[in-house]
Chimera marker file (.cmm) of the C-alpha trace (Angstrom):
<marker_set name="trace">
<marker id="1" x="-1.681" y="-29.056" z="28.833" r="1" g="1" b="0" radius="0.5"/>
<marker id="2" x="0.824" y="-26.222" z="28.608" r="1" g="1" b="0" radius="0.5"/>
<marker id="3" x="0.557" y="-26.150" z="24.668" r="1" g="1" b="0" radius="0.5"/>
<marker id="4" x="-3.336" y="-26.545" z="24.787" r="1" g="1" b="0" radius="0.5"/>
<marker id="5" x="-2.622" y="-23.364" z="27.389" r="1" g="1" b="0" radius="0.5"/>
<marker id="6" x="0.001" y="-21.341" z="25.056" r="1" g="1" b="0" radius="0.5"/>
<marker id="7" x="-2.937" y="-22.295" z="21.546" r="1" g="1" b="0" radius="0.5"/>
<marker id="8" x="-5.644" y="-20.616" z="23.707" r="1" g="1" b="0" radius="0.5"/>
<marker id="9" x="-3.760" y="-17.633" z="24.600" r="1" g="1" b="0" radius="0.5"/>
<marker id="10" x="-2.569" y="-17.066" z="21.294" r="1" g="1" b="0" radius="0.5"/>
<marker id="11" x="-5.942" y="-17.679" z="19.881" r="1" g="1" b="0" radius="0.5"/>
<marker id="12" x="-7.724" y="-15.134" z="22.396" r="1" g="1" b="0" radius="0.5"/>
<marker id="13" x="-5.380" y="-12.597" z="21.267" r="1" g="1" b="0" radius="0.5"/>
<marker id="14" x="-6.170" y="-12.783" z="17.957" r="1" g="1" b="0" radius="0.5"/>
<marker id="15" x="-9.718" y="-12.707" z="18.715" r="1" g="1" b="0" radius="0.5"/>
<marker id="16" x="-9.256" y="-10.063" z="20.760" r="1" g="1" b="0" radius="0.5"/>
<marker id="17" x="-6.711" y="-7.353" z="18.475" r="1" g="1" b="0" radius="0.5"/>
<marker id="18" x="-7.558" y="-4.620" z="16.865" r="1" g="1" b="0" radius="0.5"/>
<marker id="19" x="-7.473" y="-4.637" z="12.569" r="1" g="1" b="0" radius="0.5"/>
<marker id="20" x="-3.969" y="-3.855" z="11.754" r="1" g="1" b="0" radius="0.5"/>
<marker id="21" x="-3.754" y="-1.389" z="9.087" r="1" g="1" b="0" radius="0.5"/>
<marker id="22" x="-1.139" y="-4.011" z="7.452" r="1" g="1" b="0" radius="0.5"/>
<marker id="23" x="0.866" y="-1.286" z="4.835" r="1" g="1" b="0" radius="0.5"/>
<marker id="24" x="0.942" y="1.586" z="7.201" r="1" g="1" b="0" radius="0.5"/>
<marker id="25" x="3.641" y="4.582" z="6.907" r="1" g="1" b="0" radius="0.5"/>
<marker id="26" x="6.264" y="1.833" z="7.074" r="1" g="1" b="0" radius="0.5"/>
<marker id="27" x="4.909" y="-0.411" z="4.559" r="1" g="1" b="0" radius="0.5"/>
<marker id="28" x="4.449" y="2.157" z="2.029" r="1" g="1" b="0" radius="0.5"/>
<marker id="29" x="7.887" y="3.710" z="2.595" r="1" g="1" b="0" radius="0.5"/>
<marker id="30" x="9.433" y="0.557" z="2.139" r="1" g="1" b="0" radius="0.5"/>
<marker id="31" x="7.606" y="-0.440" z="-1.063" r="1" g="1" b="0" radius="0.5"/>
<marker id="32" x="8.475" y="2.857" z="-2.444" r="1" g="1" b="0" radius="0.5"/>
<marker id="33" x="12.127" y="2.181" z="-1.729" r="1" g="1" b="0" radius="0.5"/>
<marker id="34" x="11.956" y="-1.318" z="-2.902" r="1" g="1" b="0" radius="0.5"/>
<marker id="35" x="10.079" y="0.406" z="-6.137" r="1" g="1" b="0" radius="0.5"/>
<marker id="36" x="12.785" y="3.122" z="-6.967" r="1" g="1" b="0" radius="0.5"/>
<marker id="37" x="15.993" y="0.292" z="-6.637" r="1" g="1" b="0" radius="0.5"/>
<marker id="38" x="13.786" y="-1.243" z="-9.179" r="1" g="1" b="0" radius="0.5"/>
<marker id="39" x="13.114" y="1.873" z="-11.689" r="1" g="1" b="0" radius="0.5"/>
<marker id="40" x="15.413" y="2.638" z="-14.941" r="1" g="1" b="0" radius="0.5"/>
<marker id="41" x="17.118" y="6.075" z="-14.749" r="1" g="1" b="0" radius="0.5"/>
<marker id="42" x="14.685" y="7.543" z="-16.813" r="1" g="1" b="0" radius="0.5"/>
<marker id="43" x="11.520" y="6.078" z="-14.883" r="1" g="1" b="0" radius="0.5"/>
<marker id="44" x="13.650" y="7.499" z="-12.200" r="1" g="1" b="0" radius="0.5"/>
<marker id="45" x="13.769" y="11.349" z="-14.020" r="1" g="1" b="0" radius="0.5"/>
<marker id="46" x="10.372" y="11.676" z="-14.963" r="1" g="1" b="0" radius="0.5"/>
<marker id="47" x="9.449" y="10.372" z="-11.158" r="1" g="1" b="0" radius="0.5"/>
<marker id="48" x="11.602" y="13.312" z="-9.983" r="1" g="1" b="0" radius="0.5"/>
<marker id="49" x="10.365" y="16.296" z="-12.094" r="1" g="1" b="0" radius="0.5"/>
<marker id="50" x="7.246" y="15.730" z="-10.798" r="1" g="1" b="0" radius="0.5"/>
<marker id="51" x="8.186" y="15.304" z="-6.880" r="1" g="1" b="0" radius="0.5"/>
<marker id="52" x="10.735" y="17.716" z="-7.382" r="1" g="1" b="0" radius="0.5"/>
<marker id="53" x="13.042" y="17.566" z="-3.897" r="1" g="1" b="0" radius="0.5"/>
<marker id="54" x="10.554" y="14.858" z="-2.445" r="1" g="1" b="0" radius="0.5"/>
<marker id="55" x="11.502" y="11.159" z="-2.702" r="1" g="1" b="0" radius="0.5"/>
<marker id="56" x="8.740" y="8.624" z="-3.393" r="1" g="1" b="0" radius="0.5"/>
<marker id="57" x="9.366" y="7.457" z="0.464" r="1" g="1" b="0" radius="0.5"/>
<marker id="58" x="8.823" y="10.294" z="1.517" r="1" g="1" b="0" radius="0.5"/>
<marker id="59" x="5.189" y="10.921" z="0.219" r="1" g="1" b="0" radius="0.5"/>
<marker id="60" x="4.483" y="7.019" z="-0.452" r="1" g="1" b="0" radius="0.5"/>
<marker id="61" x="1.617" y="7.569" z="2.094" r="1" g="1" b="0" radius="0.5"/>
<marker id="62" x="0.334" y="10.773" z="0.939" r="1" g="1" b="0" radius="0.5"/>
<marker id="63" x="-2.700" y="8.951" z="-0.416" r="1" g="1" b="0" radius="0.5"/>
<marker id="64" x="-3.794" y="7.303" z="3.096" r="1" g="1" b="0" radius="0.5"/>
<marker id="65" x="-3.828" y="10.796" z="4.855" r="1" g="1" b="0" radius="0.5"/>
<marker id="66" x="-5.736" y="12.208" z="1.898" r="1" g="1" b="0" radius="0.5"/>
<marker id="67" x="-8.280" y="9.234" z="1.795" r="1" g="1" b="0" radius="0.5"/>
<marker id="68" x="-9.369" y="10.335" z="5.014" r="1" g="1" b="0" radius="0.5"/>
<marker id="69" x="-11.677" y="13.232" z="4.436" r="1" g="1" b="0" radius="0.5"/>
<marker id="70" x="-12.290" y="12.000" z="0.728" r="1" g="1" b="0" radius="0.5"/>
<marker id="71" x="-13.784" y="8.120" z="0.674" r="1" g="1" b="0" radius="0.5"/>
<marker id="72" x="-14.699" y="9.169" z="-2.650" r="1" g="1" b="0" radius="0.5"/>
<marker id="73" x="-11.065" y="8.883" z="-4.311" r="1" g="1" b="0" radius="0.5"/>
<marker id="74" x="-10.809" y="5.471" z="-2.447" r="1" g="1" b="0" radius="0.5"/>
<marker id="75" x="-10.833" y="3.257" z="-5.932" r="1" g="1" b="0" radius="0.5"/>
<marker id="76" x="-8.519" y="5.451" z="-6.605" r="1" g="1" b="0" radius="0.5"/>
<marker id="77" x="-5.695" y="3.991" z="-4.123" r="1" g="1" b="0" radius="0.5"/>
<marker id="78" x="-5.243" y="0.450" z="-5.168" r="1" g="1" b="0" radius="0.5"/>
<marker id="79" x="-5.431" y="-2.008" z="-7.891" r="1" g="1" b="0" radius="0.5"/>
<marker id="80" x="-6.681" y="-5.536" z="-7.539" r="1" g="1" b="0" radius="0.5"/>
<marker id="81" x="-4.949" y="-7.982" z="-10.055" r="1" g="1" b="0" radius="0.5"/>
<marker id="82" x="-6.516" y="-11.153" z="-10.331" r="1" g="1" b="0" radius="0.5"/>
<marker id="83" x="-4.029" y="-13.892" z="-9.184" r="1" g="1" b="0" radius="0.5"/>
<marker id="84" x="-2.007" y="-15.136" z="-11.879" r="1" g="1" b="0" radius="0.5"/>
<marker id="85" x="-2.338" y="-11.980" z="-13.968" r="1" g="1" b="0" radius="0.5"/>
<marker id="86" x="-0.597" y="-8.983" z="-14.983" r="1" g="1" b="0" radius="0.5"/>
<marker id="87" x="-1.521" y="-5.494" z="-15.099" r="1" g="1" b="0" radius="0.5"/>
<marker id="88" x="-4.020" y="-4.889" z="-17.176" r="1" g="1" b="0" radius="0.5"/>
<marker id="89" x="-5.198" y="-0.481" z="-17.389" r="1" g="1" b="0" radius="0.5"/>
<marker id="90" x="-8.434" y="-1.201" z="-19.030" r="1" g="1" b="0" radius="0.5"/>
<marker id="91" x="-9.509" y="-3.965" z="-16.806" r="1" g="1" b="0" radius="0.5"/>
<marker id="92" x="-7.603" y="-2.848" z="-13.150" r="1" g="1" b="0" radius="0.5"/>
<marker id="93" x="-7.416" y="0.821" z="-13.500" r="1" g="1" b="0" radius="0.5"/>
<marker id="94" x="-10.139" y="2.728" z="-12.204" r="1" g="1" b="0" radius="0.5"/>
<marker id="95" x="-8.454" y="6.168" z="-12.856" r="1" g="1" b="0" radius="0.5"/>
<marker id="96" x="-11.646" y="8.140" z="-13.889" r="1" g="1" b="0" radius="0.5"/>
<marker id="97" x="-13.771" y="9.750" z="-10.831" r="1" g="1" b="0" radius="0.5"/>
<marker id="98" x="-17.531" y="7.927" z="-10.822" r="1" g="1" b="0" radius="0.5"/>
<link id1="1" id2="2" r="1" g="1" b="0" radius="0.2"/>
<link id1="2" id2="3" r="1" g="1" b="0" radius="0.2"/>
<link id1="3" id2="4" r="1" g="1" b="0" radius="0.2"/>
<link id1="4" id2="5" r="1" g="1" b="0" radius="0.2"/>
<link id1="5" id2="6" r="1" g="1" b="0" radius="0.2"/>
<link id1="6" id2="7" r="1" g="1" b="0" radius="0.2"/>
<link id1="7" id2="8" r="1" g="1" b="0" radius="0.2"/>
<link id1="8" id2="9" r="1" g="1" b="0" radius="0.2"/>
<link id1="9" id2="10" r="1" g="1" b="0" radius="0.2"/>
<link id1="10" id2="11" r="1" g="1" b="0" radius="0.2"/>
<link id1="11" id2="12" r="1" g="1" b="0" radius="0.2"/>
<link id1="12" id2="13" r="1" g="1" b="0" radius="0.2"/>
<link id1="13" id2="14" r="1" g="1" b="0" radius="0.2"/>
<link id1="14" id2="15" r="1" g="1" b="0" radius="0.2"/>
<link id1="15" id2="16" r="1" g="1" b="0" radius="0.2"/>
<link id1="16" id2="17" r="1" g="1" b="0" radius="0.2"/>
<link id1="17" id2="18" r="1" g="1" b="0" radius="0.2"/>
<link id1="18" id2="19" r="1" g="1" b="0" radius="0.2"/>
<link id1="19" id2="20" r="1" g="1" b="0" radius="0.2"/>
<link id1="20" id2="21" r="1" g="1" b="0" radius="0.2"/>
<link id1="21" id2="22" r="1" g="1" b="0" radius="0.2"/>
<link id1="22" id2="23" r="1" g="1" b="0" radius="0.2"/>
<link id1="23" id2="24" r="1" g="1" b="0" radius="0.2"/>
<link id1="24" id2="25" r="1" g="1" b="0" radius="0.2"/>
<link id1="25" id2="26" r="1" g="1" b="0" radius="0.2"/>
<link id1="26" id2="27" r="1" g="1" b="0" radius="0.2"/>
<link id1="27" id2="28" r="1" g="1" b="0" radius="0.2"/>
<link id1="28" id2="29" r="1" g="1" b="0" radius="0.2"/>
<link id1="29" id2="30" r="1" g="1" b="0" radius="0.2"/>
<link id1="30" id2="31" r="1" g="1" b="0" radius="0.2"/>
<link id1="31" id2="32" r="1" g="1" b="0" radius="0.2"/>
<link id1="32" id2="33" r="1" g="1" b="0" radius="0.2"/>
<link id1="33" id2="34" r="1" g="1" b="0" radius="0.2"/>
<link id1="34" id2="35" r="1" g="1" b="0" radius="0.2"/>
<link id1="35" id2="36" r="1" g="1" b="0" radius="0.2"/>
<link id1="36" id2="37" r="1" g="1" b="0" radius="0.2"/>
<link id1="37" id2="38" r="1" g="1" b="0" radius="0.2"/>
<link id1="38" id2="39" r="1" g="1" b="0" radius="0.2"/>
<link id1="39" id2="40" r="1" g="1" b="0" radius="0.2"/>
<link id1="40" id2="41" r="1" g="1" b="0" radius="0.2"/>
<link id1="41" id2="42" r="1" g="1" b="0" radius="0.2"/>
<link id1="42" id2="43" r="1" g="1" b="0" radius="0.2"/>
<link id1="43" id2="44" r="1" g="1" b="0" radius="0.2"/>
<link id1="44" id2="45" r="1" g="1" b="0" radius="0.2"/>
<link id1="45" id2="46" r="1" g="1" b="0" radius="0.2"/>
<link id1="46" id2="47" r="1" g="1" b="0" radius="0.2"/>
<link id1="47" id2="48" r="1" g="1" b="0" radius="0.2"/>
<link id1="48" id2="49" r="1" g="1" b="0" radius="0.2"/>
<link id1="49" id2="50" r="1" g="1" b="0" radius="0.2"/>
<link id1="50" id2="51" r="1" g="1" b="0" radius="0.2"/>
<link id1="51" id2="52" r="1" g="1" b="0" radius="0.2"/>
<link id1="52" id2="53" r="1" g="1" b="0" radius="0.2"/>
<link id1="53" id2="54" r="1" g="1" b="0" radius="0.2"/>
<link id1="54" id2="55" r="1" g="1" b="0" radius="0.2"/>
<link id1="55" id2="56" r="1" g="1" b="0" radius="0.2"/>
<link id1="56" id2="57" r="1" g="1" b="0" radius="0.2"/>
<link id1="57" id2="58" r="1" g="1" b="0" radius="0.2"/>
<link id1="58" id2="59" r="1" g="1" b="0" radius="0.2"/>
<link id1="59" id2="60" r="1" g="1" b="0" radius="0.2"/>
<link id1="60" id2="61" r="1" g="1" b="0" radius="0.2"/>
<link id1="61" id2="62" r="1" g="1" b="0" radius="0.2"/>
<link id1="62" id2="63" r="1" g="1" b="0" radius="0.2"/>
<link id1="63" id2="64" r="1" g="1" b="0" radius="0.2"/>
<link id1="64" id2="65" r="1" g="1" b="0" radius="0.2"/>
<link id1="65" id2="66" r="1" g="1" b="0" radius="0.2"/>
<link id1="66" id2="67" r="1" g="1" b="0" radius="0.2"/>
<link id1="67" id2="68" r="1" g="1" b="0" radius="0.2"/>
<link id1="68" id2="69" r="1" g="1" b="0" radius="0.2"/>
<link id1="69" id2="70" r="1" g="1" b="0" radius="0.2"/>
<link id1="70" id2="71" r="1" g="1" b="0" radius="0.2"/>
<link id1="71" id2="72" r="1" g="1" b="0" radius="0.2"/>
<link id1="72" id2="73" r="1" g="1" b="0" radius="0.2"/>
<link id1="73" id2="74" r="1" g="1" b="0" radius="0.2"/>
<link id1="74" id2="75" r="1" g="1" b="0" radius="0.2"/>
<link id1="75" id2="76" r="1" g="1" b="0" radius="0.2"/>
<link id1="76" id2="77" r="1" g="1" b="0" radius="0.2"/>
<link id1="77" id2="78" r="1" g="1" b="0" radius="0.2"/>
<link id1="78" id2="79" r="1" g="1" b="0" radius="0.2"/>
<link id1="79" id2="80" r="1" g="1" b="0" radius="0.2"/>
<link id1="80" id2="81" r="1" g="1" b="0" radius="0.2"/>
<link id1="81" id2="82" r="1" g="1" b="0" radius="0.2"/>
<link id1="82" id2="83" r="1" g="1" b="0" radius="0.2"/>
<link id1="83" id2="84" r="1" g="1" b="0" radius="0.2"/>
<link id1="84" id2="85" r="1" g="1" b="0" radius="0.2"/>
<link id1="85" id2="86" r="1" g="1" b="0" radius="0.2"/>
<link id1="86" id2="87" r="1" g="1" b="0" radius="0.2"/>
<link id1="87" id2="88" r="1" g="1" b="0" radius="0.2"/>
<link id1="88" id2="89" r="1" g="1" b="0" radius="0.2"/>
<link id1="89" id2="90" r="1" g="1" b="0" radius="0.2"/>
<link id1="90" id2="91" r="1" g="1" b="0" radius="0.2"/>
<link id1="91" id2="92" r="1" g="1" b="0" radius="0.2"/>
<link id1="92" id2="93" r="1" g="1" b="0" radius="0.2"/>
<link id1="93" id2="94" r="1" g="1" b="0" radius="0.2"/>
<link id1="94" id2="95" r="1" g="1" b="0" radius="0.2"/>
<link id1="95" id2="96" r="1" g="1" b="0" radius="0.2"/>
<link id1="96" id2="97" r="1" g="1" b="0" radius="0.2"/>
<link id1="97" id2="98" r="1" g="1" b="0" radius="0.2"/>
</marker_set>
C-alpha cells in the first residue's frame, strides 16, 4: 500500500507540473562550456573575434531572450538531426528567413 501511495503521488505531480523549459540559462551555459573544451584553437579565435570580451557562456542564451518578441526567427534556434545522422546544412539548416 505505501508504494501504490508513493506511485500515485509521484504520478499526480507529474500530472500536475508545469512544462519545464528543459535547456534553460543553465543548460545553455553549460553546453557552451562543454562546446569550447571541445573547439581547436583556431575554432576557438575566430569564435572570439566575433564575441570579442564575451565568452560563448556568457551569451549561450542570447537567442531565447531574443526569440521572445520575434517567433519569426524561431527555425532559426535549433536543428533537428534525424537519429542516427550527422549534420547535414542542406537538409538541417534552415538559415534563410521564410
Amino acid at each position: 500500500m505505501k508504494h501504490l501511495r508513493s506511485l500515485l503521488t509521484v504520478a499526480l505531480c507529474a500530472a500536475l507540473s508545469a512544462p519545464a523549459w528543459a535547456w534553460g540559462r543553465t543548460g545553455h551555459r553549460l553546453v557552451a562550456e562543454v562546446a569550447w573544451d571541445h573547439m581547436t584553437p583556431e575554432a576557438k579565435a575566430q569564435v572570439q573575434a566575433l564575441l570579442g570580451k564575451e565568452s560563448m557562456a556568457d551569451i549561450a542564451s542570447w537567442a531565447d531572450a531574443y526569440l521572445a518578441g520575434n517567433r519569426q526567427t524561431m527555425q532559426w534556434h535549433f536543428v533537428n538531426i534525424p537519429p542516427g545522422a550527422t549534420y547535414n546544412r542542406d537538409r538541417d539548416c534552415r538559415c534563410s528567413p521564410g
